[in-house]
N, C-alpha and C positions, 0 to 999 in steps of 0.2 A: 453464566453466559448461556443465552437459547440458543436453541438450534431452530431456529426459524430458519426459514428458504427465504431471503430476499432476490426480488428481482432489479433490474437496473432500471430506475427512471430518474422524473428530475423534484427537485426539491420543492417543500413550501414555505414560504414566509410570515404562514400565520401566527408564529409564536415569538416574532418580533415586535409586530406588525401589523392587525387585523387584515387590514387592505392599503394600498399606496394611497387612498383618497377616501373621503370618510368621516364618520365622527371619529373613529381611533384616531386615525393621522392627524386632524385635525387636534387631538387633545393630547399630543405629543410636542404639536408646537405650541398653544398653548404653554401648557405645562413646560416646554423649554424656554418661553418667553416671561414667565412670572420666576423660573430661578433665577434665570439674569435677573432681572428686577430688583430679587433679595441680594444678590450681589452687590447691584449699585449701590442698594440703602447703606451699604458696609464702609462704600469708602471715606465717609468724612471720619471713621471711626481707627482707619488705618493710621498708626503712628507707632512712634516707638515704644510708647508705654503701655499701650495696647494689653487687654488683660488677656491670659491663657484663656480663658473663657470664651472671651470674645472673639478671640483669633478661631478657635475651636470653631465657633459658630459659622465664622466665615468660608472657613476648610470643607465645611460641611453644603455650606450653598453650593461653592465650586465642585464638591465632587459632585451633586449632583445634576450641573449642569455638563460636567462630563459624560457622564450616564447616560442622559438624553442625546446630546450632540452623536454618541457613539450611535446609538442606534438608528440616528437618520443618516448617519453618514455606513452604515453597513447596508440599512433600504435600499439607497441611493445604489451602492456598490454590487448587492447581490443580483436586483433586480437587472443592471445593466448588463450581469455575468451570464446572464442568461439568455439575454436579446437585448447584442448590444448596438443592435439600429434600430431597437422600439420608439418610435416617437413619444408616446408616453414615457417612457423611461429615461430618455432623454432630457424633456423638458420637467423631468422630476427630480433628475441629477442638477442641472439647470438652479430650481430654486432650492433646493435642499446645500446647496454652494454657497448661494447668495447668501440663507438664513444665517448659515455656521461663520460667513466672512465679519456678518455684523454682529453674532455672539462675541465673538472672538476678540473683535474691537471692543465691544461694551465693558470685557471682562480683562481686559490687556491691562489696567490701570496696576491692579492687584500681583502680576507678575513681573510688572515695573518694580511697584513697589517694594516687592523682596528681594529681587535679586540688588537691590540699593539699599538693604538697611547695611547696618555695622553687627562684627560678627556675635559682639556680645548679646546684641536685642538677637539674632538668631539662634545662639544657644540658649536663651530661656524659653524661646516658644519652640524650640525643633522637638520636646519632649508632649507638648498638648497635639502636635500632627499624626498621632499616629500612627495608620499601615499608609501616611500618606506621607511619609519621614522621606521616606528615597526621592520620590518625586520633586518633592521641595531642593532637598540637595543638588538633583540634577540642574533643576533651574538656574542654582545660584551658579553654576558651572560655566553656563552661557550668559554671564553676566559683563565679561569684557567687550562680548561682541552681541549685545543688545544695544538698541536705538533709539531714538527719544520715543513719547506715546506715538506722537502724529505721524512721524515716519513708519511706526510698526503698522500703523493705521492703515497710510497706504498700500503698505505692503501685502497686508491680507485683502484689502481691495482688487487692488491693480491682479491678484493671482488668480483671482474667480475667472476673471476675460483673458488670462495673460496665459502663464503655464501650464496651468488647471486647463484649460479649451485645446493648447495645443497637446494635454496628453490625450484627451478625450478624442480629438480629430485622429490623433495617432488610432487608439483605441479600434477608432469607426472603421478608418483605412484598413486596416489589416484582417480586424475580426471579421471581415465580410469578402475576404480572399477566397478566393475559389482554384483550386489546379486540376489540370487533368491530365493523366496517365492512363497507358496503354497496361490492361492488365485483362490475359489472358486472351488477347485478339481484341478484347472492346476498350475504347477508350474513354472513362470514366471521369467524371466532374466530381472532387473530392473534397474536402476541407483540411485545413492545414494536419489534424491530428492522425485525418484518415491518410493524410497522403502518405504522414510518415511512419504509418506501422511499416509501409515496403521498405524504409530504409534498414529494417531489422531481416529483411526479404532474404532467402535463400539464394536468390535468384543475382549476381552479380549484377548485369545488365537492367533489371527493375530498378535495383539500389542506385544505378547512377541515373537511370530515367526519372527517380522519386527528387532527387537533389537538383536535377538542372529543373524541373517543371518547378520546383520551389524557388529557387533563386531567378530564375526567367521570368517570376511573376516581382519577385522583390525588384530583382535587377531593373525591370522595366517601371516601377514606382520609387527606386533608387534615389532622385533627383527631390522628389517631395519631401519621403521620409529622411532623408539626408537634411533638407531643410527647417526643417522641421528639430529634428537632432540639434543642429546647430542654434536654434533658438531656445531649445533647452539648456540646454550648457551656458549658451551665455548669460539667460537669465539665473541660472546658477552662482557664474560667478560674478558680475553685476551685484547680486545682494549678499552672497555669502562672503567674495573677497573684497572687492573695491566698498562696499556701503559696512561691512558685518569686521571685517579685518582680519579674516579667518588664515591662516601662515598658507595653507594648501585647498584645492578644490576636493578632497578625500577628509583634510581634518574635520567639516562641516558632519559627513557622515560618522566617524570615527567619534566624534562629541556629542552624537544622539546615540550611539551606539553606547556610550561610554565606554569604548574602549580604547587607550593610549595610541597613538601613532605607530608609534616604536614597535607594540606589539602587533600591529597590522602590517608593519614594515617587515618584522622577521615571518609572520606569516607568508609574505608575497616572496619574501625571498626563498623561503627555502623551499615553494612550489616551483619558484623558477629552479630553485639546484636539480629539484627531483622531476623536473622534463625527461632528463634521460633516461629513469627508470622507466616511464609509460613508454619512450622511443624502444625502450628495450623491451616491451611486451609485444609492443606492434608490427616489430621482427618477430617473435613468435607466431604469431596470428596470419600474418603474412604466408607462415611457411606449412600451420594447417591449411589455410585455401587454396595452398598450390599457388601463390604466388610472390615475382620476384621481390616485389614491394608494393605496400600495402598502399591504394588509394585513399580518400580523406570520402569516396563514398562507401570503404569497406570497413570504418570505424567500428560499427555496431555491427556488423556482420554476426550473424549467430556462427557460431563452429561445430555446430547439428546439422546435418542435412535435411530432418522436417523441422519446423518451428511446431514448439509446444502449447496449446493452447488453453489458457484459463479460462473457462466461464465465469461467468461474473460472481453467481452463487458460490464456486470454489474457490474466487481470490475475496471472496468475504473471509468465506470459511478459514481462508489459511491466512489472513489476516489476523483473524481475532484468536483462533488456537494457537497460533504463534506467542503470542502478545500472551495469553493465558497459562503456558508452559513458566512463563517468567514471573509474570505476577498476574493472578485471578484479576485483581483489582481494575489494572489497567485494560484487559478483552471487556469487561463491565460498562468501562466507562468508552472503549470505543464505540462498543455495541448502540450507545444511544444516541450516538449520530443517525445513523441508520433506525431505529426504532422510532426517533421522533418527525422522522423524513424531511432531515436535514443535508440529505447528500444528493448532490446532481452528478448521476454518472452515467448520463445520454450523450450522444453522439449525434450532435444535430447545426446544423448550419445557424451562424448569427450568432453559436454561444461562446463564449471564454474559450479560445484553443489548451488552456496550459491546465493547470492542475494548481487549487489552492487550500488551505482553512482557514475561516476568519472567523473568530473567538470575539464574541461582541462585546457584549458584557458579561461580568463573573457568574450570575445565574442563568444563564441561558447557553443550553446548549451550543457548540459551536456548529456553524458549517462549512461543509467539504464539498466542493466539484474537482471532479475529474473527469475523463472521457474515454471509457470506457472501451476499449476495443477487441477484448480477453485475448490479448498478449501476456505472456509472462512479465514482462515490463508494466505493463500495464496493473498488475495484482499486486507486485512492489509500490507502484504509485502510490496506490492506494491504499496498504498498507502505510506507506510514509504519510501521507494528510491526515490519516487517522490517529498517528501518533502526534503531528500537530494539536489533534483536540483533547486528546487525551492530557496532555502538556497544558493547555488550557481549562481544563476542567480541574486537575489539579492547583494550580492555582488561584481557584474559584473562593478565596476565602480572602483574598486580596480586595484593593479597594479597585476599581476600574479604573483608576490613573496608575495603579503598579500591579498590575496583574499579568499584563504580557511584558513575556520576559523580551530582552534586549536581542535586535538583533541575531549576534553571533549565538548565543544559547538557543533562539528560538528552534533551532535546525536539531538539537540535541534530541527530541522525544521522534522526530518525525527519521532519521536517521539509524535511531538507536532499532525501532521497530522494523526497518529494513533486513539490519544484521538478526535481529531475530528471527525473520522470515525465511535468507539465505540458510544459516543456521539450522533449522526444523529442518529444509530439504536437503541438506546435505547428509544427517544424521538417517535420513531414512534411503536414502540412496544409494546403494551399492553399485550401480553400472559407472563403471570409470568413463565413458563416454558422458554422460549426465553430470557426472560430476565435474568431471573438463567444461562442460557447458554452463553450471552452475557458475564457478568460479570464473570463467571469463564474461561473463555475465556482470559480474560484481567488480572485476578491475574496468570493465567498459562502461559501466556506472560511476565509478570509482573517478576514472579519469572527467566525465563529462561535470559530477561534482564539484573534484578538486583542481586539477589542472586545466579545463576550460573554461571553469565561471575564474580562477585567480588571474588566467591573462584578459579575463574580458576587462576584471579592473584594470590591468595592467595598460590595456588599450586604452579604457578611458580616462587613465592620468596624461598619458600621451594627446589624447584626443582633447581633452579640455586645454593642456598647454597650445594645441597648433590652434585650435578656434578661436580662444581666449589672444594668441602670441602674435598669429601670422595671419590671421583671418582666414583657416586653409579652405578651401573647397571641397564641395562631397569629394569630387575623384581623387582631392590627394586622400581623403580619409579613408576611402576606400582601398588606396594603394598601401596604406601603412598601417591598414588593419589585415591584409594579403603578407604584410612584413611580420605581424605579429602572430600567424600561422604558422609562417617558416620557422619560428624561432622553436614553437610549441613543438612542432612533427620532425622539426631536424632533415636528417634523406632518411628516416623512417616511412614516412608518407607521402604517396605523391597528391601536389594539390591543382588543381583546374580553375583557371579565371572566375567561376563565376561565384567562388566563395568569396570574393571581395565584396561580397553585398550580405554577407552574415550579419554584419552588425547590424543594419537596420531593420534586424527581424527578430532583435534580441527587445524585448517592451521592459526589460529592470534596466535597461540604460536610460530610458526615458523616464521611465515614472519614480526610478527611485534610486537617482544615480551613485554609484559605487556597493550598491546591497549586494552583487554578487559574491564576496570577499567572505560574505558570511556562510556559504553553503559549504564551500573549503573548510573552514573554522567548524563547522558543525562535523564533518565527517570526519576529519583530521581528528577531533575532539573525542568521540562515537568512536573510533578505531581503538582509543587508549581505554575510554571507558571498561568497552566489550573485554580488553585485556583484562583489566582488572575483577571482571565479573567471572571469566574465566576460572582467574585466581581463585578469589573467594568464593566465588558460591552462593550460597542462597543470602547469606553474611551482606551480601551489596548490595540486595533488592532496597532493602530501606533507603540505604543513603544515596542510592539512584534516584529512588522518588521524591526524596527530601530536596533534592537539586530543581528539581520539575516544581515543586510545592513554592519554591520560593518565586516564582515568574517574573515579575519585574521588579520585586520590591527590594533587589540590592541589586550593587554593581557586576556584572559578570566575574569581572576578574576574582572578586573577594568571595564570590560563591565557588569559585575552583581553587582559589586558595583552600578555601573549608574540606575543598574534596582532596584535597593532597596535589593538583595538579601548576604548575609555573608556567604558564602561556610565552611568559616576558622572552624565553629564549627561542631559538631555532632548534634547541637540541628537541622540544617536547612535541614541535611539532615532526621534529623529523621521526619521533618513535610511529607514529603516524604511517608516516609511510613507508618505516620499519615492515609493519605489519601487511603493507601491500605488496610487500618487496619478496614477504613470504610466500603469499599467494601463486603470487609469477614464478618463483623456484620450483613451486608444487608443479606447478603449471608445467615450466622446463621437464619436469621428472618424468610426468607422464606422455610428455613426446618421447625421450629417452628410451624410457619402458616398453612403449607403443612400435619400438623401432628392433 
């Protein structure tokens, strides 16, 4: 690891990419237009007798029209993450859509075809697929609820103008919100990220002025994005339930996930059990502020009276020495996020408010934006997307169809690298007031992880039942997503009308509905790990990263089977919040003590 000073700016694209327009760009589609090509030549060859050979050859077209698609389709993505009202970048999302909709059709014949052979012609070719064995398997998964070719046809059609444009218009709507707040006498024109480092504000009265100036801005576009939501959902269920025949509007995500129903079902339940531990912290918290009960603007409240400030140079820094106490290997491999200037961590208007990593293809560096504001939160971030690439780097040895792992694992490396961050600072800190900070810190993370992203799904099973059942209206959804607050805060918190407009400022409802389930699953998961690292000691780094190593190319469940872990129950998630339940008694103790 170097000790380079980095500073915070924004990222480049040249090593995807030469330029968005160009002979490169130009010889990418090309070169995506001739593998499809060698694809079609394949099908009059597809049959059941079809030699390993042949099949081999074919597997080999297909991944590399994966390859290519991926990286126009990350251009597409990074570029807009950065300005996401560039007209250019727009009308390059635009046709980078259209190309990938008629890949997609050209090459659909091929994943008809397999998911229809009989099982015996699949066991003799599943041995010539290679690290592309998983992949195949999945497919054949979604074989009940695949469609004829021409139907699948349309269907990638009709999505370029149809769902695709209205996330995109979401995208536009919001990314170019603007709020403003009174801070320090001036009243300031802010963007979404800025406005809400005050919700972390010491300042009670800021913290509720950061929440209504944000919701006053939703609330009053309430009506669009509500509509908008609603067109979501139903073309959701439109093709997944009524065309697809899918049992639930959640199974869809849960069979890309590969992971059981059952097991998502005991995960959401025993978040719902354990509400009342977080209601039980927020009475705590309550009673550091000197108040009788905690508002839903005093959530994040720090329980320091200055906020601690990270420069950005020192939440590198404690990023990657964090990450290096554990295994050299993995600060190495964060480090060259940032050495290839791959990270965007400006704070500028028009860009991605939220914080991501996208893992393109296997040889290529991944990249991270975040938005940098040196909050302590803020150097957790970033510490967490780093561990996303890290997670992706390691599994760089995979094919680009199973190299990013599923869903709920994904959250595993970018999670894991948090607790080791908390960790390092708790070890060097001896002021019990810092360390009260530290760990309320981590349960106030803790909670927005696990028990806010599990009711948001929570909301959108409800939400897809009333759109889908009763055709509701923004304002009943709004009233029953204000219901689905109360359940969460109990009389722990008090809550204020205008958070009935949260939901349409959550962008994984729209763009990737029911994914929040996985952040839960990732911590919950990452709680038990760290247990067990604990335990053993240096003994676990291997088969830590051997979990990471494997990315997409098996089923999640069978990789935690391998790790000794049983998802299937409530009890394994509840060890989970065993370990949060600790936290909060430490917590208790040093009010006690303090007293």
């Amino acid at each position: 690891m170097s000790t380079k000073e980095y500073r915070s700016q924004g990222w480049s694209l040249t090593d995807l990419i030469a330029a968005p327009d160009g002979p490169a760009m130009e010889a990418v589609y090309a070169e995506l237009g001739e593998a499809v090509e060698c694809v079609e030549a394949c099908r009059d060859a597809l049959a059941p007798t079809i030699s390993e050979s042949a099949f081999a050859e074919i597997l080999s077209a297909i991944e590399t029209v994966g390859h290519l698609s991926r990286r126009l389709t990350a251009y597409a993505t990074l570029w807009l993450a950065e300005k996401s009202t560039d007209q250019a970048a727009l009308a390059f999302r635009g046709r980078v859509d259209k190309v990938l909709a008629d890949t997609r059709n050209r090459c659909l014949f091929f994943d008809l075809w397999w998911k229809g052979l009989d099982e015996a012609t699949v066991e003799r070719l599943l041995p010539a697929s290679g690290d592309i064995r998983y992949h195949l398997e999945t497919l054949r998964k979604f074989a009940p609820y695949t469609l004829s070719e021409p139907e699948e046809r349309i269907i990638n059609i009709k999505d370029v103008h149809g769902v695709s444009a209205m996330n995109t218009l979401y995208d536009m709507l919001t990314n170019e919100l603007l709020f403003d707040l009174e801070v320090d006498g001036e009243v300031k024109r802010l963007t979404r990220t800025e406005l809400m480092v005050h919700a972390r504000s010491g300042d009670p009265a800021l913290r509720e002025a950061a929440y209504r100036s944000l919701y006053d801005v939703f609330g009053a576009k309430g009506n669009v994005l509500g509509e908008i939501y609603k067109h979501v959902v139903g073309d959701w269920h439109d093709e997944n339930q009524q065309l697809r025949g899918m049992p639930t509007a959640i199974s869809t995500r849960n069979l890309r996930n590969d992971v059981p129903d059952d097991v998502v079902d005991a995960l959401l339940e025993a978040c719902r059990n354990n509400a009342s531990r977080f209601q039980r912290y927020f009475r705590l918290k309550a009673s550091w502020l000197e108040m009788e009960r905690l508002r839903r603007y005093d959530v994040y409240a720090p329980v320091e009276s200055v906020s601690r400030e990270i420069p950005f140079a020192d939440g590198v820094r404690l990023a990657l020495e964090s990450m290096a106490e554990f295994s050299p290997r993995m600060a190495e491999l964060a480090e060259r996020v940032l050495a290839e200037g791959h990270l965007d961590s400006e704070v500028r208007a028009g860009k991605d408010t939220g914080a991501f990593c996208y893992g393109v293809v296997p040889e290529i560096t991944p990249w991270v934006l975040v938005n940098y504001n040196g909050q302590h939160s803020d150097a957790t971030t970033l510490a967490h997307e780093l561990g996303h690439a890290v997670h992706a780097i390691l599994a760089a040895d995979h094919s680009p169809l199973t190299f990013h792992s599923s869903l709920p694992l994904a959250e595993t490396a970018s999670n894991f690298a948090e607790m080791l961050v908390l960790q390092r600072l708790l070890r060097s800190e001896d002021d019990p007031q810092v360390r009260r900070s530290l760990l309320a810190e981590f349960v106030d993370d803790s909670y927005a992880a696990i028990l806010r992203q599990a009711y948001f799904v929570l909301f959108e099973r409800e939400a897809h039942d009333l759109i889908n059942g009763e055709g509701a209206t923004v304002d009943r959804l709004a009233d029953r997503y204000l219901e689905n607050l109360r359940e969460q805060f109990g009389d722990a918190v008090e809550l204020s009308d205008e958070f009935r407009w949260e939901w349409v400022s959550i962008p994984h409802i729209y763009q990737v509905p029911f994914y929040c389930y996985a952040y839960a699953f990732g911590l919950l998961l990452v709680l038990a790990l760290y247990r067990q690292y604990e335990q053993e000691g240096e003994g676990f780094v291997p088969r830590y990263l051997r979990i990471l190593e494997y990315g997409g190319s098996k089923a999640p469940v069978e990789i935690l089977d391998e790790a000794g872990f049983d998802v299937r129950t409530e009890a394994f998630w509840q060890c989970g919040f065993d370990v949060i339940g600790e936290m909060i008694d430490e917590l208790e103790k040093m009010s006690r003590d303090a007293t």
